[in-house]
C-alpha positions as CSV (number, residue, x, y, z in Angstrom):
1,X,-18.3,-26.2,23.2
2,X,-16.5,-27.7,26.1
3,X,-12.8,-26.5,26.6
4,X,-9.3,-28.6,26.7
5,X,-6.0,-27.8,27.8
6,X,-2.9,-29.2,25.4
7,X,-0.7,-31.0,28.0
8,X,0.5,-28.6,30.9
9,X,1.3,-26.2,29.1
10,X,-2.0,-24.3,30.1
11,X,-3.2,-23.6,26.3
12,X,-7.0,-23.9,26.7
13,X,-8.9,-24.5,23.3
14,X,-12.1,-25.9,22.0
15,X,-12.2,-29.9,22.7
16,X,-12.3,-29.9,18.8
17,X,-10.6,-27.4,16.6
18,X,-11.1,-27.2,12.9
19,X,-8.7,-28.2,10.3
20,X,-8.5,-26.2,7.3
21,X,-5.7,-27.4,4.5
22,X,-8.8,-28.7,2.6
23,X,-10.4,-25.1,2.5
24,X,-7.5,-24.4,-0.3
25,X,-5.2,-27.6,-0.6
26,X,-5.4,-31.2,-1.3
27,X,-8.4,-33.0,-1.6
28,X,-9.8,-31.9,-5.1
29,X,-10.6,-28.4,-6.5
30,X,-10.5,-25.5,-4.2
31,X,-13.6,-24.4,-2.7
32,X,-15.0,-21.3,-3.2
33,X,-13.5,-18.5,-0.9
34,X,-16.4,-16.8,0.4
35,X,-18.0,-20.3,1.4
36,X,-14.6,-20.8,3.6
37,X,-15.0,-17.6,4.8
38,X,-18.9,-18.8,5.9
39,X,-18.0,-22.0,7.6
40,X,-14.9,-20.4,9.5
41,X,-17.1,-17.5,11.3
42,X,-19.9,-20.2,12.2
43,X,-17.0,-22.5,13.7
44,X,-16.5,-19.4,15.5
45,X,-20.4,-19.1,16.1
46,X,-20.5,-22.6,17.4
47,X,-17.6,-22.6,19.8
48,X,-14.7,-23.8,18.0
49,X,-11.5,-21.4,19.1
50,X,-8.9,-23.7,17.7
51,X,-8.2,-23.2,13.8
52,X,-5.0,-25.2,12.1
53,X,-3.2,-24.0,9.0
54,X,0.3,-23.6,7.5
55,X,1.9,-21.7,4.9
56,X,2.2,-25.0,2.5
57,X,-1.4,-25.1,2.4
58,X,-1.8,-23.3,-1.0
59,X,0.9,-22.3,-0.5
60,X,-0.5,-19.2,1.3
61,X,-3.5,-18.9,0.4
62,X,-4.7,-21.1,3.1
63,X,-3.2,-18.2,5.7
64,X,-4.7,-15.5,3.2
65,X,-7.8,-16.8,3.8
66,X,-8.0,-17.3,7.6
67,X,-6.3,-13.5,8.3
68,X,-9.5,-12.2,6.5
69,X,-12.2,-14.7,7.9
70,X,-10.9,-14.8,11.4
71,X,-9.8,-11.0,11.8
72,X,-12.7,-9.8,13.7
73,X,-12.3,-12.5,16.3
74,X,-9.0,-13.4,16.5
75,X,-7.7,-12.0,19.8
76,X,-10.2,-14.6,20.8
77,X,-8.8,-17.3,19.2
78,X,-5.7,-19.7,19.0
79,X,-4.3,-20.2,15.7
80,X,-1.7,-22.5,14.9
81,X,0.6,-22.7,11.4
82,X,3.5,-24.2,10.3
83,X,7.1,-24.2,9.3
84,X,9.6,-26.8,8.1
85,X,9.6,-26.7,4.0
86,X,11.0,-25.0,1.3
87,X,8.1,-24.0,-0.8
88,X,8.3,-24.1,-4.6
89,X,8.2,-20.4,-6.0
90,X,7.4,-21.8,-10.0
91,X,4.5,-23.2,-7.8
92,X,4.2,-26.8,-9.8
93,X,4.1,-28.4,-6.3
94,X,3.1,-27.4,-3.4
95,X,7.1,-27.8,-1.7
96,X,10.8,-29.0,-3.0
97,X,12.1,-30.3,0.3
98,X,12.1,-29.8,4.3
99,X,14.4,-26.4,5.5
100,X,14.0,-26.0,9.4
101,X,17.3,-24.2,9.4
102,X,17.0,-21.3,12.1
103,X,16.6,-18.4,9.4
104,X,14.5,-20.0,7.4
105,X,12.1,-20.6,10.5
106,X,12.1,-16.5,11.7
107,X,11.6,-16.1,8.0
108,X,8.2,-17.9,7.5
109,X,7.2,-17.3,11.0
110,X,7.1,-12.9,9.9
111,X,5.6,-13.9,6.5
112,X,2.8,-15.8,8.4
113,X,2.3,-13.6,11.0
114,X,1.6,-10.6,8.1
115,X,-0.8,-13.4,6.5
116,X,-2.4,-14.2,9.4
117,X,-2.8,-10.1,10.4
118,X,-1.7,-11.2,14.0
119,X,1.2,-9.8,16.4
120,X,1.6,-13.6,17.7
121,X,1.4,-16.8,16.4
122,X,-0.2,-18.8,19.1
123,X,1.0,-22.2,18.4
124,X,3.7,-22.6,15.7
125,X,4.7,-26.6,14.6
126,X,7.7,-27.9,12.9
127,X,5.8,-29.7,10.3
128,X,7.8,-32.6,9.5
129,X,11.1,-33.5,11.2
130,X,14.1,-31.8,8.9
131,X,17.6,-34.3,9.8
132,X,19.7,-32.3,8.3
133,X,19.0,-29.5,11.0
134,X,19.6,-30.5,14.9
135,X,15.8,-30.6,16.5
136,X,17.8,-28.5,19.4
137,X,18.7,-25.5,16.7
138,X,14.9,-25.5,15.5
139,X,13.5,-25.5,19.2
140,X,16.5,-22.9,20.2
141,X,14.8,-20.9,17.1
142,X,11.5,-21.1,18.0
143,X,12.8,-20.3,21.5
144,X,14.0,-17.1,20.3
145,X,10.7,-16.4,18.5
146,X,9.0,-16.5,21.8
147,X,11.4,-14.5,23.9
148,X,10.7,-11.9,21.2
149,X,7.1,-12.0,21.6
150,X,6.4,-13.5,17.9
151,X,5.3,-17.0,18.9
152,X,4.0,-18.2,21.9
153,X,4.2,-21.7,22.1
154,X,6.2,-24.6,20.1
155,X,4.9,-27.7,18.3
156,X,6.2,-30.8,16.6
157,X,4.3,-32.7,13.5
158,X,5.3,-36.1,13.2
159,X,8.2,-36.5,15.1
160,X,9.3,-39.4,17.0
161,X,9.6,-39.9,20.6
162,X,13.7,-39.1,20.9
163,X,13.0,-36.0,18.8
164,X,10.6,-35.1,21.2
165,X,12.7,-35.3,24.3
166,X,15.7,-33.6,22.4
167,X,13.8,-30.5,21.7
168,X,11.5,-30.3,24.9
169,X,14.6,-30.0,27.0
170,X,15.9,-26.9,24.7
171,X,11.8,-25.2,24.7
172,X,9.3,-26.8,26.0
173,X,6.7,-28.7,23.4
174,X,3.3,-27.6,24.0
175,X,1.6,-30.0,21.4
176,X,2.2,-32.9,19.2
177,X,0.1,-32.6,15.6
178,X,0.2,-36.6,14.7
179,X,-2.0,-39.0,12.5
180,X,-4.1,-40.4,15.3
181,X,-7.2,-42.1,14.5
182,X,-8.7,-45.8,14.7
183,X,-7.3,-46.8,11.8
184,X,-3.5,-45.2,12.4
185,X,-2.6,-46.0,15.7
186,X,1.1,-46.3,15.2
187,X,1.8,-43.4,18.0
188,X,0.1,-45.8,20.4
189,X,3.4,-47.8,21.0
190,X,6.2,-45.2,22.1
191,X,4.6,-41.5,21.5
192,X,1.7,-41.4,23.0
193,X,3.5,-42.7,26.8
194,X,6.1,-40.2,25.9
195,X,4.0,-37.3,25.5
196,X,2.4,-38.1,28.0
197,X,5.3,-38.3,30.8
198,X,6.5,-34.7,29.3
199,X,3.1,-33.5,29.7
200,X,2.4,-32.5,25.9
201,X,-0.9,-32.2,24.6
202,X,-1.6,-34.4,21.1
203,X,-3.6,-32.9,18.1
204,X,-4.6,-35.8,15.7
205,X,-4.7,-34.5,12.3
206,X,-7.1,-36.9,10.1
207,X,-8.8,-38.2,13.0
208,X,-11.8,-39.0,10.7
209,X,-9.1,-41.1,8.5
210,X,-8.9,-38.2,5.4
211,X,-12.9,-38.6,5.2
212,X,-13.1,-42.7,5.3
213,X,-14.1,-43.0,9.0
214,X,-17.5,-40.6,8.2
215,X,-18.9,-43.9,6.2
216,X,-19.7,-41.8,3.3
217,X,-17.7,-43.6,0.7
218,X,-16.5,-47.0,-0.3
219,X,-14.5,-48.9,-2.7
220,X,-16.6,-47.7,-6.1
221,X,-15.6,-43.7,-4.8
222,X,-13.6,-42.1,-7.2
223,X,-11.3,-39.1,-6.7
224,X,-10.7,-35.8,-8.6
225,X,-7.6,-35.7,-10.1
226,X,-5.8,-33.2,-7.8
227,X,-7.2,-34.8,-5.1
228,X,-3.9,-36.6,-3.1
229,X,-6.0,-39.2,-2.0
230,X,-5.9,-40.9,-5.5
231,X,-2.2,-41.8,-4.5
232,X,-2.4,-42.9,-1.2
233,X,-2.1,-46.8,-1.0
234,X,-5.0,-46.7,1.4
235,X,-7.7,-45.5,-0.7
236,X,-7.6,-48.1,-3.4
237,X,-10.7,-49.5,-4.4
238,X,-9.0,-52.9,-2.8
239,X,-7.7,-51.5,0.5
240,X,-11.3,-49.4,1.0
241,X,-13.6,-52.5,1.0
242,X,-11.5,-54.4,3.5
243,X,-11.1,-51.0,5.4
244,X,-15.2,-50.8,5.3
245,X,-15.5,-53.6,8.7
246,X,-14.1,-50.7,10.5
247,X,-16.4,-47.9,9.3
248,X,-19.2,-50.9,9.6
249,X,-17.9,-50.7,14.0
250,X,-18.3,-47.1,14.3
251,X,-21.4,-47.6,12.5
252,X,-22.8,-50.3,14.5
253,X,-21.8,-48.4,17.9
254,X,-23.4,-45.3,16.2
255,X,-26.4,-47.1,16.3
256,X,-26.8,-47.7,19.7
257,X,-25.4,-43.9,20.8
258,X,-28.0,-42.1,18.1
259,X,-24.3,-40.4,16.2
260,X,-22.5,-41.1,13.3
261,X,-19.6,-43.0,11.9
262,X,-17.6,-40.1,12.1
263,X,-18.7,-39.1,15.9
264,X,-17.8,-42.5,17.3
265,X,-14.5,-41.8,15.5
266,X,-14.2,-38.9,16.9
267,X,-15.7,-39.3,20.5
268,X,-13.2,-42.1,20.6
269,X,-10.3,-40.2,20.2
270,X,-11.5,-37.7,23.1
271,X,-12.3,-40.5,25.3
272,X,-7.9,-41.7,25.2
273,X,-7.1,-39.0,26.7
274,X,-8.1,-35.6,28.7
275,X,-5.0,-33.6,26.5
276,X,-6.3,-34.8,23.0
277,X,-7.6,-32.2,20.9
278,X,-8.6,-33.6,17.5
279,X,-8.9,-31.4,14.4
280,X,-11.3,-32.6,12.0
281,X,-11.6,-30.8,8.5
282,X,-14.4,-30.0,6.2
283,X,-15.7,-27.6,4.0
284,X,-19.2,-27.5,4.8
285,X,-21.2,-26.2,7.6
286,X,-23.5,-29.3,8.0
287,X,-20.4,-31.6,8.5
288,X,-19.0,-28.9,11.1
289,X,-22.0,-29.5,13.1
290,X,-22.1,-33.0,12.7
291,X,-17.9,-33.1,14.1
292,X,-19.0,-30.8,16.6
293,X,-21.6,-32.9,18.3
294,X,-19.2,-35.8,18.7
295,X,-18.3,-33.6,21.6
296,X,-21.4,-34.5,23.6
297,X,-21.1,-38.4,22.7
298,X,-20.3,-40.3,26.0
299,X,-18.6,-43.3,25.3
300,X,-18.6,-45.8,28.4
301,X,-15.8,-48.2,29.4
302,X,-18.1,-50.6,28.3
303,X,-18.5,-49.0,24.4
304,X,-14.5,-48.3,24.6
305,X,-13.9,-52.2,25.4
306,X,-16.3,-53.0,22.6
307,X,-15.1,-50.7,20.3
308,X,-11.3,-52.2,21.2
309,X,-11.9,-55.4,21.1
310,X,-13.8,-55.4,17.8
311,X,-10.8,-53.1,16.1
312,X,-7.9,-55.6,17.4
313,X,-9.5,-58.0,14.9
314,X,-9.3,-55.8,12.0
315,X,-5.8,-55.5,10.1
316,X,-6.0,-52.2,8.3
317,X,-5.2,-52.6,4.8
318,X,-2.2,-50.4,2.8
319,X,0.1,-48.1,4.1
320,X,-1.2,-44.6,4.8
321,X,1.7,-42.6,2.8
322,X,3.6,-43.9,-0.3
323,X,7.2,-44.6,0.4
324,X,8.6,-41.1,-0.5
325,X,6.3,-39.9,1.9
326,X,6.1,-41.9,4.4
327,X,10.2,-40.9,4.7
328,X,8.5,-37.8,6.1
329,X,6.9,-38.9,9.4
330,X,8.9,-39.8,12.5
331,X,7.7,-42.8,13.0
């Protein structure tokens, strides 16, 4: 697997890392544990060294899981988690609102590192923007986090470019976790030149568009009842068969490259920029090895203009997040 480095910051990782929320959260029931455990060791086995979680995803179990799995290997490894909510002990839902007050942040970041059975959280991410708490008293937190040897470097999730610039002049932000993908390109206007100028690496979470982008459903899918994609205005049985013309592009480039939807997807994202370090997710081993291979897809100027040109023309339908959601992202 070739390697990437997030921004300046010299963090070197895989050129894709794996996202696991789905291995115990979100999209349906949750997977059998000793299957997880299978396709984390052969990420490891196949090159990945990149591995995204948070203590939300569960809550905690997701952590649970990758101390155990990733414990033999982990000094090898970067992991990255996540602070930023209050999590809801009667455990109904997964959170009851955003806390990034400073003690709540050196809180979760010892309960994670136990979880996680490391001495140092390699990458640790305000998950969504918290207003009620100055960005400078969450990066002076993490700040102190790092002086004490518990976190090495500092992320933002969602946040917009002002929020950026406030807390990279209090600690330096090594990476920007952000919906990125060909169908939510919304960073593209003021983010992505602002990252950029501060020299922060981006991780796109859902680059393959929460599964849609891999081709392998359309507007008769239906979806498990405690899977959150049954409430997301893009998945609609409406919004997915206009959506299809831009699986039908990846497709049609596919063609000509021998890959899949889901590697154009994902090829294009690593063709924007040398600093992007998309995290695709799955559950199962063949789909690893599918994401993985996007990594040797070359896409020429020639495919990007194509590609471009043919995406200008389609207008995604529906909003990504419902409204009370949405309120969540920075942009």
């Amino acid at each position: 697997m070739k390697k990437r480095k997030l921004g300046k910051s010299g963090l070197e990782v895989s050129a894709l890392g794996l996202g696991c929320m789905g291995m115990s959260f979100s999209y349906g029931p949750v997977p059998d544990k000793a299957e997880m455990v299978k396709v984390l060791r052969g990420a490891v086995d196949r090159g990945v060294t990149f591995f995204d979680t948070a203590e939300v995803y569960g809550p905690f179990t997701n952590e649970d899981l990758l101390g155990e799995a990733l414990a033999p290997v982990k000094s090898k490894l970067v992991i990255a988690t996540k602070f930023g909510f209050n999590l809801d002990p009667t455990g109904k839902s997964p959170w009851t609102g955003l806390n990034s007050r400073p003690e709540h942040i050196k809180q979760v970041a010892e309960a994670s590192l136990k979880r996680l059975k490391i001495d140092c959280i390699d990458l640790f991410y305000q998950h969504r923007v918290d207003t009620s708490v100055p960005i400078e008293d969450v990066a002076g937190a993490v700040k102190d986090l790092i002086r004490e040897g518990k976190v090495k470097h500092f992320g933002l999730s969602e946040a917009g470019a002002g929020t950026i610039r406030r807390a990279n002049a209090v600690q330096p932000v090594t990476a920007l976790q952000s919906e990125y993908s060909l169908w939510t390109r919304a960073i593209e206007a003021e983010v992505l030149p602002t990252i950029e100028e501060l020299g922060i690496g981006l991780v796109p979470y859902s680059p393959l568009g929460k599964g849609f982008l891999t081709g392998k459903m359309n507007e008769g899918t239906t979806f498990d009842k405690t899977d959150f994609r049954k409430g997301l205005p893009r998945f609609t049985p409406e919004a997915m068969k206009h959506n299809q013309a831009l699986v039908d592009l990846l497709a049609a480039i596919g063609k000509k490259k021998n890959a899949t939807p889901a590697q154009i997807a994902l090829a294009w994202l690593l063709a924007q920029r040398p600093w992007i370090v998309p995290i695709p997710g799955t559950t199962k081993l063949s789909r690893l090895e599918e994401n993985i291979g996007a990594a040797e897809v070359e896409l020429t100027a020639e495919d990007l203009r194509e590609i471009e040109t043919a995406a200008s023309k389609i207008k995604v339908q529906g909003e990504r997040y419902p409204e009370a959601l949405q309120k969540l992202t920075g942009l």
